[in-house]
C-alpha positions in Angstrom: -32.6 24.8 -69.3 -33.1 28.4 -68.3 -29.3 30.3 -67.1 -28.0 30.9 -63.5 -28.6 33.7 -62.1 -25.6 33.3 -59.5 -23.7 35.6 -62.1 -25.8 38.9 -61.1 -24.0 38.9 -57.6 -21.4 40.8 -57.3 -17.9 39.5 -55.9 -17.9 42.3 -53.3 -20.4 41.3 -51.7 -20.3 37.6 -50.8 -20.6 37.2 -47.2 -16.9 37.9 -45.4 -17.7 38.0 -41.4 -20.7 36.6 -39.2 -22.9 39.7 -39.8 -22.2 39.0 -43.3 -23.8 35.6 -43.3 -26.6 36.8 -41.0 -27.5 39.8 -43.1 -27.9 36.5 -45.9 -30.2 34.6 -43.8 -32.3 37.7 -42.9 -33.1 38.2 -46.7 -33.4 34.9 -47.8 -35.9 34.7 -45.1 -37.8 37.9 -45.5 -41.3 37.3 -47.4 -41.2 37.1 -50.8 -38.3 36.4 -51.3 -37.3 33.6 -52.9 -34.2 32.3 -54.7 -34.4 34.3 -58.2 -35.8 37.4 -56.2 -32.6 37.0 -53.6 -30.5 37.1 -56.8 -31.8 40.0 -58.4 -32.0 42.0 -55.0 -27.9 41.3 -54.8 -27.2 42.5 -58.0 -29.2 45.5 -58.2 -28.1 46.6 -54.5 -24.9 45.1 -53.9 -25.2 43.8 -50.5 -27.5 42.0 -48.6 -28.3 45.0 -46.1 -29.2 47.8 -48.8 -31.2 44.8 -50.1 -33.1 45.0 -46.8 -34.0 48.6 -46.8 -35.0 48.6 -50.1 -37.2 46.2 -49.5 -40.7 47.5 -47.6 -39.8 50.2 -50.8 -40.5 47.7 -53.4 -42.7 45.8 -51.7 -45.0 49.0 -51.4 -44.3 49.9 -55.2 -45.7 46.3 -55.9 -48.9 47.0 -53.6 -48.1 45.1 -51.0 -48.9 47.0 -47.7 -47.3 47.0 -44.3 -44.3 44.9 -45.0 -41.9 44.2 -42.7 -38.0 42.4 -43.5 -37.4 39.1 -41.5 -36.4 40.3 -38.1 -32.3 40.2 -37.9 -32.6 38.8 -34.1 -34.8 35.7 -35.4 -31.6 35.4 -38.7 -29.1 36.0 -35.5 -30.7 33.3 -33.6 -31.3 31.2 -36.6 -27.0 31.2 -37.3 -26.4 30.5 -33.7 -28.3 27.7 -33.3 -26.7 26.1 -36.6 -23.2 26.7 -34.9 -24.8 24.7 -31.6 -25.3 22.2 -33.5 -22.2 21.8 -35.6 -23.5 22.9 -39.0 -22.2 25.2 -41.4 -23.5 28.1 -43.0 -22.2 27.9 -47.0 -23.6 30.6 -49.2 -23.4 30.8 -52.9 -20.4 31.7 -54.8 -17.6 30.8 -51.5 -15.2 28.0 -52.1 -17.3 25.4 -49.7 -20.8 25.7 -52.3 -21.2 23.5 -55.0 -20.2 24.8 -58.8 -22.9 23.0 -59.7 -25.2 23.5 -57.9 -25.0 27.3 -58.1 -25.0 26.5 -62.0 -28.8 26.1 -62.0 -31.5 28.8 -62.3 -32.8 28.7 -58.5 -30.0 27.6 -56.8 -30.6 28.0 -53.3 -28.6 31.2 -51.6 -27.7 29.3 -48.6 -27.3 25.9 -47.4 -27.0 24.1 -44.0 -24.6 21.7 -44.3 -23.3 19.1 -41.4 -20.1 17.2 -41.9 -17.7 16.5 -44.6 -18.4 19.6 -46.8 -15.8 18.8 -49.3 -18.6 15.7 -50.6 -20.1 19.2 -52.4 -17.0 19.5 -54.3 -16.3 16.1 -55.8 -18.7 14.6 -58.8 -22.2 12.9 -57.6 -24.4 10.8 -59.1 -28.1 11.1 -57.6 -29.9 7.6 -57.1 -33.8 8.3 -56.2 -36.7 6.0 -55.8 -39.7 4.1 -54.3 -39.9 4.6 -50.6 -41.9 0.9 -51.0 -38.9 -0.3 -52.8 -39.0 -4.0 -53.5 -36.4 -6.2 -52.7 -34.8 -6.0 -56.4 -34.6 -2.4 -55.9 -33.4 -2.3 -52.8 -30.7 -4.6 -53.5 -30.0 -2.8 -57.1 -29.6 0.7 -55.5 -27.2 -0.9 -52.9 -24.6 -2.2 -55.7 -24.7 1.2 -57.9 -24.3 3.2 -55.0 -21.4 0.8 -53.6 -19.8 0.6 -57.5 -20.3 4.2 -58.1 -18.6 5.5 -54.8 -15.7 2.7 -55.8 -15.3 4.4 -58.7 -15.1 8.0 -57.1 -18.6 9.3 -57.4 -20.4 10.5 -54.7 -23.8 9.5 -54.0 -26.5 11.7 -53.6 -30.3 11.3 -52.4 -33.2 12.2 -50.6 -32.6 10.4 -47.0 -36.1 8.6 -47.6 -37.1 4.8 -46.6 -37.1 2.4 -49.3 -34.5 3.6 -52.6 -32.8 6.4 -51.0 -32.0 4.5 -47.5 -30.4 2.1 -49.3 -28.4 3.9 -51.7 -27.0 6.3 -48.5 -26.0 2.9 -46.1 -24.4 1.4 -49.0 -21.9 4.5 -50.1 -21.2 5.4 -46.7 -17.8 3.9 -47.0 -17.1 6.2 -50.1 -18.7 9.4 -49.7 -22.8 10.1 -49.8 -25.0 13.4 -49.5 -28.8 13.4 -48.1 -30.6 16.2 -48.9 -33.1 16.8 -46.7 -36.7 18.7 -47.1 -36.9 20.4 -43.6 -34.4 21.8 -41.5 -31.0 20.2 -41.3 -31.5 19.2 -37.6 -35.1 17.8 -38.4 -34.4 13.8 -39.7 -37.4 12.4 -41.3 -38.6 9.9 -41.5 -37.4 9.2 -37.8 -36.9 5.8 -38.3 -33.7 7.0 -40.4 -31.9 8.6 -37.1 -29.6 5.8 -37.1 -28.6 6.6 -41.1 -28.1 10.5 -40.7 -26.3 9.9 -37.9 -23.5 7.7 -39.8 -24.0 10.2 -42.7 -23.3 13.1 -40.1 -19.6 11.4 -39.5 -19.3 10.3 -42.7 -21.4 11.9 -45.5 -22.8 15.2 -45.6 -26.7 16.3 -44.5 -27.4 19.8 -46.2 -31.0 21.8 -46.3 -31.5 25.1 -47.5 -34.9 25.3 -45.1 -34.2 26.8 -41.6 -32.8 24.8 -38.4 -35.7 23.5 -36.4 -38.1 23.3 -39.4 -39.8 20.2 -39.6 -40.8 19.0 -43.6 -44.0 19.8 -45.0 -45.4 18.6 -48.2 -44.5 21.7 -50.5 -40.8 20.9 -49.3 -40.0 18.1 -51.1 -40.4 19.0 -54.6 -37.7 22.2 -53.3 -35.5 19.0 -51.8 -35.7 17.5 -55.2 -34.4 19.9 -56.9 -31.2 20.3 -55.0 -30.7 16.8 -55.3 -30.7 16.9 -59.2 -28.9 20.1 -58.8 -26.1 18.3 -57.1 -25.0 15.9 -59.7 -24.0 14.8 -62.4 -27.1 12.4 -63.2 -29.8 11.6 -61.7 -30.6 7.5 -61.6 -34.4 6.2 -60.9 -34.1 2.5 -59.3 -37.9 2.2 -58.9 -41.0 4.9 -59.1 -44.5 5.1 -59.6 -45.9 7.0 -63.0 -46.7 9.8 -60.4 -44.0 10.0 -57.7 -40.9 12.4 -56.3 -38.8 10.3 -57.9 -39.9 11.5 -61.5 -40.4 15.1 -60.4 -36.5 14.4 -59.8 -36.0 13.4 -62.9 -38.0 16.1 -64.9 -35.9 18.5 -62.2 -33.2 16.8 -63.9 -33.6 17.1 -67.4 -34.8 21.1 -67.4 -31.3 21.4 -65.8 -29.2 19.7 -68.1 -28.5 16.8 -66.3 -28.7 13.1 -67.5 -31.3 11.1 -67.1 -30.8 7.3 -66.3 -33.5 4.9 -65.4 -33.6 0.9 -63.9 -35.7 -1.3 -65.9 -38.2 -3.1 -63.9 -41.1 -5.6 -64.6 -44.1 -4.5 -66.6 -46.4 -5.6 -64.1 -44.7 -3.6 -61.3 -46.5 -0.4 -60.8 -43.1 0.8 -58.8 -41.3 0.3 -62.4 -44.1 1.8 -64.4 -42.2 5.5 -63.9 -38.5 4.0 -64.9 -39.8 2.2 -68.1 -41.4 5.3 -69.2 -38.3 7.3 -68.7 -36.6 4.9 -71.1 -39.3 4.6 -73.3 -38.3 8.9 -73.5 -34.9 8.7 -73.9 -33.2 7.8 -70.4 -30.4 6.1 -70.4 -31.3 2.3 -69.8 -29.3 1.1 -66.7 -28.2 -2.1 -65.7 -25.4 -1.9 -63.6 -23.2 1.0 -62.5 -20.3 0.4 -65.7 -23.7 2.0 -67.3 -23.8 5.0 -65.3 -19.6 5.4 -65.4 -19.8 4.6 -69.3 -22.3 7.2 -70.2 -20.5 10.2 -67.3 -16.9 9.0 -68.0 -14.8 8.6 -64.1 -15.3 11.3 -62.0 -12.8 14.5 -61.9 -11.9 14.0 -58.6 -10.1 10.9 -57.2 -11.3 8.7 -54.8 -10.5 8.5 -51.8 -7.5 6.0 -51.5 -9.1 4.5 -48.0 -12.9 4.1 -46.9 -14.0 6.4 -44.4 -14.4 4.6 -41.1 -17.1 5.9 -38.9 -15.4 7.7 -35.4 -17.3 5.0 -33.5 -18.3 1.8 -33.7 -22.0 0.8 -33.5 -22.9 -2.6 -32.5 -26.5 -3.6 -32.9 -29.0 -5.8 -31.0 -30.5 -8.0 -32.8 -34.1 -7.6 -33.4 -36.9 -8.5 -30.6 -40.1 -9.9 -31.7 -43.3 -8.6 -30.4 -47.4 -9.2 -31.6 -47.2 -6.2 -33.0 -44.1 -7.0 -35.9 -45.7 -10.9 -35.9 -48.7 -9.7 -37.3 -47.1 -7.0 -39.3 -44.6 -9.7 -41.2 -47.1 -10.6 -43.7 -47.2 -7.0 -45.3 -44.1 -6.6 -45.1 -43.1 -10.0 -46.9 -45.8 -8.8 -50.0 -44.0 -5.0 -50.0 -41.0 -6.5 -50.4 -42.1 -8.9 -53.6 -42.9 -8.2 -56.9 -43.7 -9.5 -60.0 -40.2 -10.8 -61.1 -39.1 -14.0 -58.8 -36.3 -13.6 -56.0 -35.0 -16.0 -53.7 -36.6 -17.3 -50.6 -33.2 -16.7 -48.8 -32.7 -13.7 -50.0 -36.2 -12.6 -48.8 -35.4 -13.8 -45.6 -32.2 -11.9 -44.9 -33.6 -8.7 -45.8 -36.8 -9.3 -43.7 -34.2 -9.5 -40.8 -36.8 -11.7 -39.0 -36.3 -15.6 -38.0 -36.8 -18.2 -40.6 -39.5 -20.5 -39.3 -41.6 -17.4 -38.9 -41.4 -16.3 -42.5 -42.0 -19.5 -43.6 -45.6 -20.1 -41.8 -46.1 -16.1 -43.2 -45.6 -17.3 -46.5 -47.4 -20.8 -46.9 -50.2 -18.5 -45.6 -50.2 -15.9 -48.3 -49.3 -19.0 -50.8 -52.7 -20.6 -50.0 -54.6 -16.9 -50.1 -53.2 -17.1 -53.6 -51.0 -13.8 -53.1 -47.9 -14.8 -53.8 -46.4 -17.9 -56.3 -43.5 -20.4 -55.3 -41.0 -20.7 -58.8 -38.5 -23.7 -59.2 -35.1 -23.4 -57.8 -36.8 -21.9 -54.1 -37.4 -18.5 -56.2 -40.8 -16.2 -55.5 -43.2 -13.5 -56.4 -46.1 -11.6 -55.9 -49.2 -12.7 -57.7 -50.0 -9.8 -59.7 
């Protein structure tokens, strides 16, 4: 685990006023100039505007021709459309930013942050996964998150479908964080509006990318990071040899966090990633007493009520079209695996009438794609 290099800034000059924070957001997002880079410019110059005109300096020392700082009217507009839109600007070392998080090597400089921004203080536990999470996972990340937030953690993840959905609807009672790739304004996927906006009254949404940006690939593995960075430990309910979820967890361990892992079926390719992980040395999880026995309670109390949401949302149920008829049958097989679950259970989670999930699975039965179990229990043929 390689130090923090939050220690080469000097106290003097952390951002105090509006220019302050804008002068910040102009060198972070100058060319080139990345996390590490950000910190060595602060400590060798003191303050985020000599950093600036020392810049095209170095930049022509290094070779690099013709280069211009990140234009202070795009940073200006930048911070005023964050305001508009009721986030916070939180820079490294002020009393809002994460300990932690600053703790790591590449701790981001800044970070957008909408709603409760005390989450960033309290202990988290990160719980990561499949985004085609089966319905074991799903229903696994649920409890932890809701046992963990009981217990006082907070929960952290990524804000994407399958694990991470799951993990944030679950602690939103208690206190969860999404991390998200692009800017904190951006929500992807879109079918989780809905989720960030309960998060937004509830939880936390933080990004360290600019407002507006939408996610691009080479963001996520950044998002990752911050994620790990956050907490405590970093849980994997279900992932692929080669998914996020395990860059998370590598993310994890090079920073000093633990590393935990769900046990899953052999024959599961979504639990291949989490038995290797134990198979390494991560801690072997099967309920959240796991998690709490390993970490010990959380520093910070609970809260001594759940947080209830400003509004209340009531939702329609469900209308059927051709489209989701047809659709049913893959979404019956993403949601099985190899290890046998209820029938019921299927059906509740598949939010879709009964009779229709029936027909949908005697059909698959007879293709020979999924296996009936006694006691009403089944699985994916595999």
């Amino acid at each position: 685990m390689t130090d923090s290099l939050f220690g080469s800034i000097p106290q003097s000059a952390l951002p105090q006023t509006h220019d302050d924070k804008v002068l910040w957001l102009q060198l972070i997002r100058s060319r080139r100039v990345g996390p590490a880079t950000f910190m060595r410019l602060m400590g060798d110059y003191g303050t985020a505007g000599a950093a600036l005109d020392a810049l095209p300096g170095i930049a022509a020392a290094a070779g690099v021709n013709n280069y211009h700082v990140y234009p202070k009217a795009e940073a200006q507009r930048e911070y005023e459309t964050g305001r508009a839109k009721r986030a916070r600007l939180l820079c490294i070392g002020t009393p809002e930013y994460s300990q932690v998080l600053a703790d790591i090597s590449d701790a981001p400089p800044v970070i957008w942050a909408r709603g409760r921004v005390d989450l960033l203080l309290r202990d988290s536990v990160a719980l990561v996964g499949a985004r085609n999470a089966s319905s074991l996972g799903t229903r696994m990340a649920k409890l932890l998150a809701s046992d963990l937030g009981k217990a006082g953690y907070v929960v952290t993840s990524g804000l994407a479908r399958g694990i991470d959905a799951a993990a944030h609807h679950a602690a939103l009672p208690t206190g969860t964080i999404a991390v998200m790739a692009g800017g904190v304004d951006v929500i992807y996927p879109v079918e989780n509006q809905k989720l960030a906006d309960e998060i937004a009254e509830t939880g936390l949404l933080i990004s360290e990318q600019p407002m507006g940006l939408a996610p691009q690939a080479r963001h996520f593995p950044r998002r990752n990071r911050i994620v790990s960075g956050l907490s405590r430990a970093v849980v994997v309910v279900e992932g692929a040899a080669k998914s996020g979820s395990l860059i998370t967890a590598r993310e994890a361990a090079d920073q000093g966090r633990d590393v935990m892992a769900v046990p899953g079926h052999p024959l599961d390719t979504r639990a291949t990633g989490c038995n290797m992980l134990i198979r390494d040395g991560a801690v072997l999880v099967r309920s959240a007493s796991d998690v709490i026995e390993a970490l010990g309670v959380p520093q910070q109390a609970p809260r001594p009520d759940p947080i209830v949401p400003s509004r209340l949302t009531i939702q329609e149920p469900p209308k059927a079209t051709i489209s989701e008829a047809m659709d049913l049958s893959r979404k019956i097989l993403s949601l099985l695996g190899p290890a046998p679950i209820p029938e019921d259970q299927l059906i509740r989670e598949l939010n879709a009438p009964a009779a229709a999930v029936s027909s949908h699975l005697v059909t698959l039965e007879l293709d020979g794609r999924l296996q009936r179990h006694t006691g009403g229990m089944l699985a994916l043929v595999v």
